[in-house]
Residue frames as qw, qx, qy, qz and C-alpha x, y, z in Angstrom:
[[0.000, 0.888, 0.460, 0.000, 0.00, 0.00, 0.00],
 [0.414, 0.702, 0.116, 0.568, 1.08, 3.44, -1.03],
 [0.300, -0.426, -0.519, 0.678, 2.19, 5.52, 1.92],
 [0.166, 0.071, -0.043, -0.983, -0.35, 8.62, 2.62],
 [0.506, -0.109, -0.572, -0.636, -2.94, 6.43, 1.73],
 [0.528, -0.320, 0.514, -0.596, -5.37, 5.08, 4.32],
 [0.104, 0.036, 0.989, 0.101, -6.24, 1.25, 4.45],
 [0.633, -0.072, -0.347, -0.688, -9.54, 0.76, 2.86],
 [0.850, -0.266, -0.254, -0.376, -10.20, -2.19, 4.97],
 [0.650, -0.697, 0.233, -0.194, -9.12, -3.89, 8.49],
 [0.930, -0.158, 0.148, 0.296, -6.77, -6.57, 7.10],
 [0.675, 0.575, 0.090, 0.453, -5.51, -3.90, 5.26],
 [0.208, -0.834, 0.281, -0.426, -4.66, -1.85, 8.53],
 [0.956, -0.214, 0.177, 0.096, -3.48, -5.56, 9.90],
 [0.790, 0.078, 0.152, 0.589, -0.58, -5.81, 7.19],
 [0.166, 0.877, -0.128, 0.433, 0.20, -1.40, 7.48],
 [0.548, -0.724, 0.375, -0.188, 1.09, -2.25, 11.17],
 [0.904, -0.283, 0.199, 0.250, 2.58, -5.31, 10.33],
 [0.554, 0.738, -0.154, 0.354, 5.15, -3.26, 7.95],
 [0.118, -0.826, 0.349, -0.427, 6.37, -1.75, 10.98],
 [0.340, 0.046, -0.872, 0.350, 6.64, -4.90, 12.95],
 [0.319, -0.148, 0.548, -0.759, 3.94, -3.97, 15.04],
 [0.211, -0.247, -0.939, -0.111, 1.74, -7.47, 15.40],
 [0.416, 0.025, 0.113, -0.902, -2.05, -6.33, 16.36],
 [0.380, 0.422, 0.787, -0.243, -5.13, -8.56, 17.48],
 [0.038, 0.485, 0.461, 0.742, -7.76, -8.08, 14.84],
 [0.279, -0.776, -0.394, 0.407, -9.56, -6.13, 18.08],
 [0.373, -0.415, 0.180, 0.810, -6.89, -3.45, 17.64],
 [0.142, 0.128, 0.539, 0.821, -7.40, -3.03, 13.54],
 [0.002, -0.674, -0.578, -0.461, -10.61, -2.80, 13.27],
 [0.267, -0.859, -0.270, 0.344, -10.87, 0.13, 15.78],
 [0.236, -0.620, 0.293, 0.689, -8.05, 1.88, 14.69],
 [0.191, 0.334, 0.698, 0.604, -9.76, 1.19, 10.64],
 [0.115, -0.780, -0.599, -0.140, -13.02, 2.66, 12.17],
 [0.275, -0.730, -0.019, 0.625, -10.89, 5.84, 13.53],
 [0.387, -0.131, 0.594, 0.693, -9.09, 6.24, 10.08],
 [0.064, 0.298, 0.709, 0.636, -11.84, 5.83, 8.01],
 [0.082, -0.823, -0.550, -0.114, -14.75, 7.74, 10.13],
 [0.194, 0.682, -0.056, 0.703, -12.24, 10.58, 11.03],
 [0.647, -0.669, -0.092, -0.354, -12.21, 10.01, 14.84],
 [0.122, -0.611, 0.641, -0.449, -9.86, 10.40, 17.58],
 [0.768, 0.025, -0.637, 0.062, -8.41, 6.86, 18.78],
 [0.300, -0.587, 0.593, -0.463, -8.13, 6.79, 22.98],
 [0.623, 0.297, -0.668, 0.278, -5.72, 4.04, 23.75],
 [0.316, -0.619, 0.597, -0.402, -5.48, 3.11, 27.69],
 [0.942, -0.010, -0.336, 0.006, -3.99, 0.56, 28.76],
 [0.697, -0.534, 0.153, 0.453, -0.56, -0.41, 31.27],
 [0.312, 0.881, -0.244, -0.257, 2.31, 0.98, 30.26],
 [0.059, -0.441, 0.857, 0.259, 4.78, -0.38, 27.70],
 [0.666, 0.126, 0.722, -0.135, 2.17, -2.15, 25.68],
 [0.394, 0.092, 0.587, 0.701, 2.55, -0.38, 22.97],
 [0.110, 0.868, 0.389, -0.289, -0.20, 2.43, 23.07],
 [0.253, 0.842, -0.180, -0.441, 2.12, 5.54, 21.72],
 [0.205, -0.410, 0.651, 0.604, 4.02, 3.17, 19.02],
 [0.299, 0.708, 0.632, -0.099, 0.58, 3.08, 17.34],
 [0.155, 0.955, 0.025, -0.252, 1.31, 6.44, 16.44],
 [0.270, -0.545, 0.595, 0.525, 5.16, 6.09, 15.49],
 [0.438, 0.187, 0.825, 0.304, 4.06, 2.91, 13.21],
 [0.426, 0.743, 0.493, 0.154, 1.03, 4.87, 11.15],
 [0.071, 0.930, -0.036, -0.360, 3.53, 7.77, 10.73],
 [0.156, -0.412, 0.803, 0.400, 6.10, 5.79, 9.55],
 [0.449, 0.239, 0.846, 0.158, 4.02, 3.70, 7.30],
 [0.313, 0.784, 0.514, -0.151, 1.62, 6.38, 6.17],
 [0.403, 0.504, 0.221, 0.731, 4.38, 8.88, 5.31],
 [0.293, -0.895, -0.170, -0.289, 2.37, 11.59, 8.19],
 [0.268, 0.540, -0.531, 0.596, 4.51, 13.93, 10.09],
 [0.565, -0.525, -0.634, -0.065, 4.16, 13.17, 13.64],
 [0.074, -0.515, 0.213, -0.827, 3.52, 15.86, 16.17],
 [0.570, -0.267, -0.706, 0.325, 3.77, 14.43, 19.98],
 [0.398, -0.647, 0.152, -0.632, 2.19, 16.52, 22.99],
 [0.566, -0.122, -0.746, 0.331, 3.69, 14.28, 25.85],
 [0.314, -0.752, 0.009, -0.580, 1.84, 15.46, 28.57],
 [0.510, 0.031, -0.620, 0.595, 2.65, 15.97, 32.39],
 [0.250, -0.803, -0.381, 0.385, 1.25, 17.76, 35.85],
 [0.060, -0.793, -0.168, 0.583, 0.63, 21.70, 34.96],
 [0.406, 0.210, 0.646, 0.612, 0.40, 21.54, 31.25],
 [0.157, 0.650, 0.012, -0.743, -0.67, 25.15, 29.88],
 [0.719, 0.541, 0.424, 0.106, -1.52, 26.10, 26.98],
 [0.115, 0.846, -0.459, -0.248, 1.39, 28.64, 26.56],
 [0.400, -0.465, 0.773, 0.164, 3.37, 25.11, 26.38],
 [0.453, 0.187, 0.863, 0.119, 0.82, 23.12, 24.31],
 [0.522, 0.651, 0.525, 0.171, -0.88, 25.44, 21.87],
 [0.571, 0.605, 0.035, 0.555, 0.65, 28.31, 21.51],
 [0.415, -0.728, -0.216, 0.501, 2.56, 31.58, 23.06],
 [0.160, 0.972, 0.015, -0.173, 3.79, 35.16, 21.96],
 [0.702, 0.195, -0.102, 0.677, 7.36, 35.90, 20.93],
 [0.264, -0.890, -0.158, 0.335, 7.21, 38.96, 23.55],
 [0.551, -0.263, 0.318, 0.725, 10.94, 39.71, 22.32],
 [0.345, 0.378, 0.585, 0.629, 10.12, 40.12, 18.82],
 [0.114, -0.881, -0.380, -0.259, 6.87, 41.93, 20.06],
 [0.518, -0.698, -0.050, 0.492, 9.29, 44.41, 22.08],
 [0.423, -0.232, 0.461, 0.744, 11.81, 44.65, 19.34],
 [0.099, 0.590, 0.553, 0.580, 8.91, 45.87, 16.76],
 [0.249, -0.899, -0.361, -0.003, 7.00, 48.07, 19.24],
 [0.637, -0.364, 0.122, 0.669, 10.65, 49.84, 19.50],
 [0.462, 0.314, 0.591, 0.582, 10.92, 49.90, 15.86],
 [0.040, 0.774, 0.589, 0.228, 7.70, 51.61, 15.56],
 [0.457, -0.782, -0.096, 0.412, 8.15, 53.78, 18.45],
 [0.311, -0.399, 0.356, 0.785, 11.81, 55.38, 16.55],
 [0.145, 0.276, 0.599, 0.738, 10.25, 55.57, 13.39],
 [0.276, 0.173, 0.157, -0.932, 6.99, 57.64, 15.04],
 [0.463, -0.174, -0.484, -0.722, 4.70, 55.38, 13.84],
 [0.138, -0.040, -0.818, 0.557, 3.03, 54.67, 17.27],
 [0.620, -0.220, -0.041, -0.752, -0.96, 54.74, 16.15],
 [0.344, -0.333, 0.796, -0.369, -2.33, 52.13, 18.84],
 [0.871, 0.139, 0.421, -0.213, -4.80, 49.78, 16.89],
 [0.660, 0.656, -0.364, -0.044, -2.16, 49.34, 14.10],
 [0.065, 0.700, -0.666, 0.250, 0.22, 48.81, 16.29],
 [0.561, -0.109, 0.738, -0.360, -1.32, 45.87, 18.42],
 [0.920, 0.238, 0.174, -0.258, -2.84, 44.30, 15.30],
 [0.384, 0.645, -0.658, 0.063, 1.13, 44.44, 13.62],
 [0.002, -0.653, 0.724, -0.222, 2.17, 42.95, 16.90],
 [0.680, 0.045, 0.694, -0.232, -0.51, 40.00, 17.52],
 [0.723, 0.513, -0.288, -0.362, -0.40, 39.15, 14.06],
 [0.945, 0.234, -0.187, 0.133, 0.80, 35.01, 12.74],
 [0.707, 0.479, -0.373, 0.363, 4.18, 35.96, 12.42],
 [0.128, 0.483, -0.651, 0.571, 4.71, 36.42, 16.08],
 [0.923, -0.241, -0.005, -0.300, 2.97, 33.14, 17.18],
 [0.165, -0.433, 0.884, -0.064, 5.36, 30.59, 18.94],
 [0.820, -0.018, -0.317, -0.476, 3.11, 27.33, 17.57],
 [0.452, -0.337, 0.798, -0.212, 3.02, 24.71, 20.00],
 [0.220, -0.053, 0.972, -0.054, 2.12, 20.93, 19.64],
 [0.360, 0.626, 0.669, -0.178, -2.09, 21.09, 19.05],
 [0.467, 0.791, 0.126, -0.375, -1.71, 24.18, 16.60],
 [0.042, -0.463, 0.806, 0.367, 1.22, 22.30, 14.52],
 [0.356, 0.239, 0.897, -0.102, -1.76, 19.54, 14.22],
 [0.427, 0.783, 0.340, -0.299, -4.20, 21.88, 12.64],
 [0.212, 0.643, -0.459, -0.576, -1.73, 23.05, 9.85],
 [0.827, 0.561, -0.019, -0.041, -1.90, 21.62, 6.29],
 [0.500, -0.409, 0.680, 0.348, 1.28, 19.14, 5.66],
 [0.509, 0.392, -0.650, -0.407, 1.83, 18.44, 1.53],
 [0.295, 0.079, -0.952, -0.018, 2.02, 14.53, 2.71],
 [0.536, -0.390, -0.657, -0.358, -1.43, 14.75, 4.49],
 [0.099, -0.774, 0.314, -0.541, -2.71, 15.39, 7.69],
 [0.366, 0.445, -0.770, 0.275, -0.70, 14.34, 10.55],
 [0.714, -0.095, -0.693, -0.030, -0.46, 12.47, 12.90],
 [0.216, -0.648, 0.370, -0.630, -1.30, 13.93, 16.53],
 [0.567, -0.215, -0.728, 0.320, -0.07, 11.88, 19.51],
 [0.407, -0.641, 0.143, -0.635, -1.62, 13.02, 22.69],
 [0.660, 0.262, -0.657, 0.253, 0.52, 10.88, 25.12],
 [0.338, -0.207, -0.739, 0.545, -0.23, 9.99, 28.53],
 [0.336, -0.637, -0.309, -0.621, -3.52, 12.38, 29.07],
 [0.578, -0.733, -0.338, -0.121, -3.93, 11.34, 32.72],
 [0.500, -0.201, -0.152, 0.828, -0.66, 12.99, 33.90],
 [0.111, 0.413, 0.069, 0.901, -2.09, 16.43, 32.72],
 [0.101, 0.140, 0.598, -0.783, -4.52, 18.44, 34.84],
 [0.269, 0.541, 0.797, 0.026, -8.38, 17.62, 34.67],
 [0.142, 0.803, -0.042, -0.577, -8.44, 22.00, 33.53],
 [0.042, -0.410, 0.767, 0.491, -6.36, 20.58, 30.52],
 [0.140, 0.274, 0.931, 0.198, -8.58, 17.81, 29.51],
 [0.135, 0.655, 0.376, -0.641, -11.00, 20.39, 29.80],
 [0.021, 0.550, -0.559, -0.620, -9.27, 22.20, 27.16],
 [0.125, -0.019, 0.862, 0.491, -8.80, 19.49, 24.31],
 [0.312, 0.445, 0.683, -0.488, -12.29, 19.64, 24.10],
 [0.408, 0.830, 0.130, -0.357, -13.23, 21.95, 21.58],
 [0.202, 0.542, -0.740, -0.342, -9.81, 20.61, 19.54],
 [0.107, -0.131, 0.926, 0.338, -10.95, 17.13, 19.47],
 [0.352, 0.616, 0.540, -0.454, -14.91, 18.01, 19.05],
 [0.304, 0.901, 0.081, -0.300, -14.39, 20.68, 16.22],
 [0.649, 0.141, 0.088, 0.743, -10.16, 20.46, 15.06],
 [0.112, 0.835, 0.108, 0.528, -10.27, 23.72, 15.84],
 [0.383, -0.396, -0.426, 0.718, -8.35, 26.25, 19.21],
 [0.046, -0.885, -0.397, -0.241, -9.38, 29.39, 19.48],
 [0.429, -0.021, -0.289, 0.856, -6.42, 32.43, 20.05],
 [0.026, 0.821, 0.426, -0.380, -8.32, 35.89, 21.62],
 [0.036, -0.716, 0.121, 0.687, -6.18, 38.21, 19.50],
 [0.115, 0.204, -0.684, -0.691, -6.49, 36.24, 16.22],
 [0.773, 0.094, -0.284, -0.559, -9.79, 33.98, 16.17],
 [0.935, 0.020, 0.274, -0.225, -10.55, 30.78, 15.52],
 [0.147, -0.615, 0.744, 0.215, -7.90, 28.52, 14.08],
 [0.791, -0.014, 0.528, -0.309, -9.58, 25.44, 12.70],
 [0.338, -0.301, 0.780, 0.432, -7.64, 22.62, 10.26],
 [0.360, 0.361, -0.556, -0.657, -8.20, 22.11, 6.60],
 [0.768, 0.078, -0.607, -0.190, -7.89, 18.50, 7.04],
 [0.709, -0.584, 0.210, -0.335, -8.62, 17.27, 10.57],
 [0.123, 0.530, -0.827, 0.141, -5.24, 15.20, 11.96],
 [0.792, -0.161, -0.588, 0.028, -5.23, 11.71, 12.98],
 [0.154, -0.646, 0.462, -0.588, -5.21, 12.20, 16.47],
 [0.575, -0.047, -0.736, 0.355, -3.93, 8.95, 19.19],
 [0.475, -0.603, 0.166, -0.619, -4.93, 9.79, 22.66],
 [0.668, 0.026, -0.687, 0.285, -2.98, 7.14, 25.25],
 [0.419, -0.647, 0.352, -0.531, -3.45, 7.17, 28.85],
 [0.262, 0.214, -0.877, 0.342, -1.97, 4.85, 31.46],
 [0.532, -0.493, -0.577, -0.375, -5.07, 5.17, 33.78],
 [0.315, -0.099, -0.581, 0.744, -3.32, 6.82, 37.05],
 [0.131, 0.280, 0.358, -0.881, -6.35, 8.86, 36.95],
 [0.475, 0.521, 0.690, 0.166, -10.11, 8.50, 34.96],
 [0.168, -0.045, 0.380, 0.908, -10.76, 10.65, 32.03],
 [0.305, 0.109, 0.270, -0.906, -13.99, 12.48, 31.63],
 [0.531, 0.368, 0.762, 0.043, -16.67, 10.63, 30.20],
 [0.259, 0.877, 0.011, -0.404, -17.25, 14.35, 27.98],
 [0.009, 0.656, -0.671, -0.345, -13.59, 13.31, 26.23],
 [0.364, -0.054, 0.912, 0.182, -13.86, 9.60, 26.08],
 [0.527, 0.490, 0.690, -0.080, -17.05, 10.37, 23.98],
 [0.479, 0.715, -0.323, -0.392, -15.53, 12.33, 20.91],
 [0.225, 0.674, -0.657, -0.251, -13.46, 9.30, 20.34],
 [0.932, -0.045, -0.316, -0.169, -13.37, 5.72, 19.96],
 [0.735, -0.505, 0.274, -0.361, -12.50, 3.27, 22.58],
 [0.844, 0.206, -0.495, -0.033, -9.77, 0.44, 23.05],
 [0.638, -0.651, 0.412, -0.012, -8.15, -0.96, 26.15],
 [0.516, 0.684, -0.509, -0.082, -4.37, -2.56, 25.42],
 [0.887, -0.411, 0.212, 0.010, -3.80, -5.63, 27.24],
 [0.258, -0.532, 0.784, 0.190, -0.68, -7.75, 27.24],
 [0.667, 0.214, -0.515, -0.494, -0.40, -9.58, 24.20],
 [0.986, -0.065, 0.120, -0.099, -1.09, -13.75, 24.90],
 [0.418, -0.642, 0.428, 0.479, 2.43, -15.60, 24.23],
 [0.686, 0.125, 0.560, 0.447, 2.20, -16.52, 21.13],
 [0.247, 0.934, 0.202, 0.163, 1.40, -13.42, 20.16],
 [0.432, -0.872, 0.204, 0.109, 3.91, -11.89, 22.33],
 [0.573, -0.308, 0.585, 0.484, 7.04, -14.13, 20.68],
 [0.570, 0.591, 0.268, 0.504, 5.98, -13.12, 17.30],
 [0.083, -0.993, -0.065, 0.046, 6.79, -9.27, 18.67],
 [0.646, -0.624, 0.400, 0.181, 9.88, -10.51, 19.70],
 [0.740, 0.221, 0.461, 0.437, 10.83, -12.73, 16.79],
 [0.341, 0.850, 0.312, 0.253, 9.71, -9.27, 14.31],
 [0.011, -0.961, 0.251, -0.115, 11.34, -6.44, 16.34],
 [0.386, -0.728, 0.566, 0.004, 14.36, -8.28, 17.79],
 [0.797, 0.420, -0.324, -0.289, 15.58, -11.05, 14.66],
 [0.364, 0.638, -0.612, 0.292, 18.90, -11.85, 16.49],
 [0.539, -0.311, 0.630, -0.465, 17.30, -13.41, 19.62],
 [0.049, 0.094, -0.994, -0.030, 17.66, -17.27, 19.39],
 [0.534, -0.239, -0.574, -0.572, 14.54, -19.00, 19.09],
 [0.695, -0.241, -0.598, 0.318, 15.04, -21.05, 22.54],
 [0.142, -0.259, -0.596, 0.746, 15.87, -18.10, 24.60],
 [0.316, -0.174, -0.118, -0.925, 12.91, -15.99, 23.07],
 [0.653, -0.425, -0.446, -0.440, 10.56, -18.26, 24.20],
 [0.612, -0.146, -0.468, 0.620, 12.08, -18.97, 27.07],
 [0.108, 0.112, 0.070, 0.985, 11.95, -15.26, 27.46],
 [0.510, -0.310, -0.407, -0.692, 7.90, -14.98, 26.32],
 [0.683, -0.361, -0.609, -0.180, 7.20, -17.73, 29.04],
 [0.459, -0.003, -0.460, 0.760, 8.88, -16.20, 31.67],
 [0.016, -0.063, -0.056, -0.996, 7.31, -12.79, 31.17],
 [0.604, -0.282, -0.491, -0.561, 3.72, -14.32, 30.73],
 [0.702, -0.337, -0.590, 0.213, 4.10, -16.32, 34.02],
 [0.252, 0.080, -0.385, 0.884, 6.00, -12.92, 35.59],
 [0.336, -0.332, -0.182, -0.862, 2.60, -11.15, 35.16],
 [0.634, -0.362, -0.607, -0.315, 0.40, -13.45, 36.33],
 [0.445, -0.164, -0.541, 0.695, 2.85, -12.86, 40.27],
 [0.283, -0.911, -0.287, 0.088, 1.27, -9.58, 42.80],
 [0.442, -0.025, 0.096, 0.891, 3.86, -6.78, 41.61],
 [0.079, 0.760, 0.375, -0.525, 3.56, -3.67, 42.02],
 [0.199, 0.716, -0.180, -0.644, 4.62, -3.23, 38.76],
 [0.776, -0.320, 0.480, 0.257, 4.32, -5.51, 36.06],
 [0.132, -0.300, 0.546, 0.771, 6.82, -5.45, 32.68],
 [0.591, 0.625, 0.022, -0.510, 5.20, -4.55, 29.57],
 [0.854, 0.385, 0.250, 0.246, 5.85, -5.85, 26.42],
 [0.296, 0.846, -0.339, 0.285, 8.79, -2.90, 25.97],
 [0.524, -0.579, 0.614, -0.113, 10.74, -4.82, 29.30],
 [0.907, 0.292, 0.299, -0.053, 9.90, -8.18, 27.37],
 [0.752, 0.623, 0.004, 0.218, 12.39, -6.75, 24.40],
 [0.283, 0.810, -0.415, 0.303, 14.76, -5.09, 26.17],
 [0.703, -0.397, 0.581, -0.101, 15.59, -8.14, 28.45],
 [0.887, 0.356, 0.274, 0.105, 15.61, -10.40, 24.98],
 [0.477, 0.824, -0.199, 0.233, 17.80, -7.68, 23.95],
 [0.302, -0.795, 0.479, -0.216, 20.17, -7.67, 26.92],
 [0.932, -0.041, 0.359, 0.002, 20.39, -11.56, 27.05],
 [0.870, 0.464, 0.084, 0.142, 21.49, -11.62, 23.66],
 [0.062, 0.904, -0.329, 0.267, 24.10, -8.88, 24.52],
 [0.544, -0.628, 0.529, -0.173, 25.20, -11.33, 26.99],
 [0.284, 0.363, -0.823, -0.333, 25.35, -14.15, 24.60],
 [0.578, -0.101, 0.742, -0.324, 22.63, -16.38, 26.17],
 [0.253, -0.055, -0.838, -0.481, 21.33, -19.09, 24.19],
 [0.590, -0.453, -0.655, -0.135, 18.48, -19.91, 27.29],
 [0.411, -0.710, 0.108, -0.562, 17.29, -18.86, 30.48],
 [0.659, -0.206, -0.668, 0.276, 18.75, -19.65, 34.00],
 [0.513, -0.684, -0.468, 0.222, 18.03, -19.08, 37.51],
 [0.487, -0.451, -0.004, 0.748, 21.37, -16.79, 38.24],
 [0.301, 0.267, 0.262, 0.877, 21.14, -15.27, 34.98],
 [0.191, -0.642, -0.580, -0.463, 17.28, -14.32, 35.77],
 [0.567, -0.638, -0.334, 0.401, 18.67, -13.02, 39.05],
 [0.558, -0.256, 0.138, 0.777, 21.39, -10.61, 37.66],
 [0.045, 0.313, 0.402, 0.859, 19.36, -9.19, 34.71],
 [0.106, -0.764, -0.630, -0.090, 15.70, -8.43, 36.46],
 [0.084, -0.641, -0.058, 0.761, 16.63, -4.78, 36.77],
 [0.119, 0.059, -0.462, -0.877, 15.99, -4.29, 32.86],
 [0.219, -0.241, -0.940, -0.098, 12.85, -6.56, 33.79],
 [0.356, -0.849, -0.377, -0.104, 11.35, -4.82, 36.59],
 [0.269, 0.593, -0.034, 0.759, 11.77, -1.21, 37.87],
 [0.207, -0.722, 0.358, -0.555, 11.43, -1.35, 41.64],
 [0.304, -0.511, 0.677, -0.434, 13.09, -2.86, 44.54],
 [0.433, -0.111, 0.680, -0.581, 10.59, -4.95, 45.78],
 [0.893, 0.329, -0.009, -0.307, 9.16, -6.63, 42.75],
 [0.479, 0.595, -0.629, 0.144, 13.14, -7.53, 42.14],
 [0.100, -0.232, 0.872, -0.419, 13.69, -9.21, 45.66],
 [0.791, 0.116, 0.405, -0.444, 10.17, -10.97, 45.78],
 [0.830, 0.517, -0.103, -0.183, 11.39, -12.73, 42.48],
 [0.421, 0.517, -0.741, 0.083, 15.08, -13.32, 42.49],
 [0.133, -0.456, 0.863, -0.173, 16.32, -16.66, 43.67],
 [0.281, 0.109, 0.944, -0.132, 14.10, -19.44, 44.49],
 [0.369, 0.576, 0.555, -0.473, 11.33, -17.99, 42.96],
 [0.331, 0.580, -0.490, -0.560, 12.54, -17.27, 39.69],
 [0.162, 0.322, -0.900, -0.244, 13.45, -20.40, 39.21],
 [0.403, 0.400, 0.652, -0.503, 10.02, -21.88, 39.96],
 [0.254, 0.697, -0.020, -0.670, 8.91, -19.34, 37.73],
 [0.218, 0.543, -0.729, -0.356, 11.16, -20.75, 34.81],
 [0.173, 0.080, 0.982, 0.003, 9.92, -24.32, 35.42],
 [0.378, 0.613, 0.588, -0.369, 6.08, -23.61, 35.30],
 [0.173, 0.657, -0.355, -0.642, 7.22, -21.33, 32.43],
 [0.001, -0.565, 0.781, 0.266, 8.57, -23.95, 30.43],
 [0.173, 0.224, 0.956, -0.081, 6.27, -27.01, 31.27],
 [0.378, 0.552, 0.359, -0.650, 3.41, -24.52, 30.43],
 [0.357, 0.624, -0.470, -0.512, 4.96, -23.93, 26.69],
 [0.084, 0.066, -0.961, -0.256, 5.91, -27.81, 26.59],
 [0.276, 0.306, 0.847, -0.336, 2.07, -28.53, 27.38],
 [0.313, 0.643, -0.017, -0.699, 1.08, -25.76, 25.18],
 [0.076, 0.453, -0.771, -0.441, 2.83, -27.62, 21.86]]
């Protein structure tokens, strides 16, 4: 398929992701077909590291669309996310004027709020017209911003449009493909969740989960990826207070290999769970005796599985 072009039909949004390597239930396509093709904002939540914002990377890279990330966080503004003044500039003209005597006051203020001293953040880079079509807006981790923010997006994902007080309305040519990912540290309004369509990302099953592996990471032995997959699938299934996504999954497959493993063992699974898990206490509840457990049941699961 052509990049720029949209899939005309779910298997055909199946094999766009799979260009990228990115393996997708048919759950997944057809939601993200029915965003594409009805012009609606996709909201992604799920743990993190399942792969929510490389949804976006993959249909920018595949489609050809630039991609314009708003990674949000606690006390997001809109001076940060849609737009803000170049005061400077507006100083250095209002000077200008000022020496040259031309210092009538509604010229002057319309000179100085005018385009060309906008600072364009993230959401009003979305609304512009791109030659290759319009892009791709990631709105990345929503529940970290403030519920005054979510507020906000409103009238951008409702309308494609912001609204500045000293210029107007703003509102895109060609409404962006806009991703919306949240982790779920906090709910989202029910007012948002209903401009946009709906998917929760789980962890993938394993056989899904070792094709991810096999796709993004070619160099990992067959034996320790699965090895690997069955580990990870059995890790979850423990009371952690955190457990690995499917990004820990690859970069452990990736370390391993770095190390030169062909297969999983107890000591190794002891030494490496820091690329595995990311605090303390999920790392000591697991190492030693319990790994290795882990690795048996792992293993006998996959040989029962066959």
């Amino acid at each position: 398929m052509s990049k720029s072009r949209l899939p005309q039909s779910i298997d055909e949004t199946l094999t766009l992701l799979g260009e990228a390597g990115y393996v997708a239930d048919r759950a997944l396509a057809t939601v993200l077909f029915l965003s594409l093709k009805m012009g609606r904002p996709l909201f992604l939540e799920g743990e993190a590291g399942v792969g929510k914002t490389e949804i976006a990377k993959v249909l920018s890279q595949t489609l050809g669309r630039k991609l314009i990330r708003l990674q949000c966080y606690e006390g997001l503004d809109v001076s940060s996310a849609v737009y803000e003044w170049n005061y400077t500039a507006q100083m250095v003209e209002i000077r200008l004027a000022e020496a040259a005597g031309d210092t009538e006051r509604r010229s002057l203020t319309e000179d100085v709020f005018s385009e060309r001293f906008l600072i364009k953040r993230p959401i009003l880079q979305a609304l512009e017209p791109d030659l290759a079509g319009a892009p791709i807006f990631l709105i990345d981790e929503l529940d970290r911003a403030d519920e005054a923010f979510e507020a906000f997006l409103l009238e951008v994902l409702s309308d494609n449009q912001v609204t500045i007080p000293e210029i107007g309305t703003i509102r895109a040519a060609e409404p962006p493909i806009v991703i919306v990912t949240t982790n779920r540290t906090r709910e989202i309004h029910d007012a948002l969740k209903r401009r946009c369509l709906y998917h929760w990302v789980d962890y993938p099953d394993a056989e899904r989960e070792l094709q991810i592996v096999s796709r993004r990471l070619p160099g990992v032995r067959e034996r320790l990826a699965r090895d690997v997959v069955g580990f990870v699938q059995r890790l979850r299934q423990e009371d952690l207070f955190k457990k690995p996504g499917v990004a820990e999954t690859l970069d452990w497959a990736s370390a391993l290999t770095e190390l030169d493993m062909v297969a999983l063992d107890p000591e190794t699974i002891s030494d490496t769970l820091g690329v595995l898990l990311k605090y303390q206490d999920d790392i000591a509840r697991i190492q030693g005796s319990v790994s290795k457990k882990l690795l048996e049941e792992a293993r006998a699961e996959l040989a029962a599985a066959e």
